[in-house]
C-alpha positions as CSV (number, residue, x, y, z in Angstrom):
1,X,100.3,80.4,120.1
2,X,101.0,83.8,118.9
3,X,98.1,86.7,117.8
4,X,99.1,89.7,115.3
5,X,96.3,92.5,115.7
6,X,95.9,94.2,112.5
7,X,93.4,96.6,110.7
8,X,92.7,95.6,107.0
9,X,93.2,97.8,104.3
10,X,91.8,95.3,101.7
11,X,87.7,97.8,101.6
12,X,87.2,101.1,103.5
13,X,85.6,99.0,106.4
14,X,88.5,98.9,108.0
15,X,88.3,95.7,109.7
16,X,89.8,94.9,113.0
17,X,91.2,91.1,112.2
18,X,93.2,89.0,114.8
19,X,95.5,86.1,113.3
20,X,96.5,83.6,115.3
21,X,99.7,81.8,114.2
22,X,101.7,78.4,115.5
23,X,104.5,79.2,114.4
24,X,104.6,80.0,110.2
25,X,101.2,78.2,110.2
26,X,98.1,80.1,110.6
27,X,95.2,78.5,112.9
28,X,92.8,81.1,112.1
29,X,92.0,84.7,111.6
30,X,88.8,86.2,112.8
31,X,87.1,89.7,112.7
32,X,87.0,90.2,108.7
33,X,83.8,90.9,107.4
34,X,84.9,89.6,103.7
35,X,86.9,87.1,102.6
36,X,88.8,89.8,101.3
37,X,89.6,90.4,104.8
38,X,90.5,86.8,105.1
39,X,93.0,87.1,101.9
40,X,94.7,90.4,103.4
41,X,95.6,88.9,106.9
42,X,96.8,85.7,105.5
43,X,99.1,87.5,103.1
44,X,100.3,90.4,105.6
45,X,101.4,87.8,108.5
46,X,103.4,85.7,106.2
47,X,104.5,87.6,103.4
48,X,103.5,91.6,103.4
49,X,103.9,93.0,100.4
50,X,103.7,96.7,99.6
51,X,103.7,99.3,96.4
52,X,106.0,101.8,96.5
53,X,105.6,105.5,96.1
54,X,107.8,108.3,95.3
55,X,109.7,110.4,93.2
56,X,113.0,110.6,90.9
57,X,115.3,113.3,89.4
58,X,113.5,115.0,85.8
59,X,116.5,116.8,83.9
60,X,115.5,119.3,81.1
61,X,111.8,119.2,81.8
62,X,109.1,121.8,83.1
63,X,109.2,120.0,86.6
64,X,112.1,119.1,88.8
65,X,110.7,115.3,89.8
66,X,108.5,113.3,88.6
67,X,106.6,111.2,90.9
68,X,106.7,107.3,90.2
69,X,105.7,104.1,91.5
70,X,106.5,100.3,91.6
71,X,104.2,98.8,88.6
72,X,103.2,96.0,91.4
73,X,103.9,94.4,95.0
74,X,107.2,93.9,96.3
75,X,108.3,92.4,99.6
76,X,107.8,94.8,102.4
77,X,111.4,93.7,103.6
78,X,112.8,94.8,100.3
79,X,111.6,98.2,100.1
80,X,114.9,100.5,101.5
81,X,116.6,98.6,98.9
82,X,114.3,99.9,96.6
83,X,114.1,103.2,97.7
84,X,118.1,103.4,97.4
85,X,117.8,102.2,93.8
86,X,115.5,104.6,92.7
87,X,116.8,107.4,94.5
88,X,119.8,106.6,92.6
89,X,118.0,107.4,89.1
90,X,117.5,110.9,87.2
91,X,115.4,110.6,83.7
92,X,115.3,113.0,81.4
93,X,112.6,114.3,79.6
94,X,110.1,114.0,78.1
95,X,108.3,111.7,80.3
96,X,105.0,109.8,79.8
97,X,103.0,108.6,82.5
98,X,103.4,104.6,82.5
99,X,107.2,104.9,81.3
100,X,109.1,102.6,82.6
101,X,111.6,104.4,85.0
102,X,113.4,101.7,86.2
103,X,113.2,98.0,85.2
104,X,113.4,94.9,87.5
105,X,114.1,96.9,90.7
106,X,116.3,95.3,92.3
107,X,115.8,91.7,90.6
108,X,112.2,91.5,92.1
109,X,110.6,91.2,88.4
110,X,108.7,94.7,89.6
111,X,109.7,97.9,86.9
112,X,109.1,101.3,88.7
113,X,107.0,103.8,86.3
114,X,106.0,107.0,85.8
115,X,103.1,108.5,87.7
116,X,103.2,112.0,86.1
117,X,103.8,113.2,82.4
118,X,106.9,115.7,82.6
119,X,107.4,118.2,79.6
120,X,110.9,119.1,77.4
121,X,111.6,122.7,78.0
């Protein structure tokens, strides 16, 4: 039987939840204080999930980048795909804040938007 440690990010309590697995299968998970707890380590041992952060390229605007993010989850073992694609983008502006920067990224179904409303100058 294996056990994953891990501290829960799902409230600002900060639980300290053990998972025990057999292999893919999960025997149980102890520690949470909330089944929101319960829903986290379930999900994070079998299939983590993250949103993604950062920024891309603004031409012809009063800012230089414009800070974005993925519009939902996408697999945790995806994400340095992701990063590549969207480092790979410039937008020009103006820019709105929930524009869509880049759509599907990387055919997970997830756009990437704007965070940040950028200016023409």
């Amino acid at each position: 039987m294996q056990k994953r440690e891990l501290t829960c990010i799902g409230c600002p309590m900060g639980c300290q939840i053990t998972v025990e697995l057999e292999g893919e299968e999960i025997r149980s998970v102890t520690g949470n204080n909330c089944q929101i707890g319960d829903r986290y380590a379930r999900k994070e041992v079998i299939h983590p999930e993250r949103i993604v952060t950062t920024t891309v390229v603004v031409t012809g605007g009063d800012k230089e980048r414009c800070s974005v993010k993925t519009k939902g989850n996408i697999p945790k073992d995806r994400i340095f795909d992701c990063m590549a694609a969207i480092n790979r983008v410039s937008i020009a502006a103006p820019v709105k804040i929930g524009d869509i920067v880049l759509k599907n990224v990387c055919g997970t179904g997830i756009d990437v938007v704007a965070t940040r409303n950028i200016h023409k100058i």
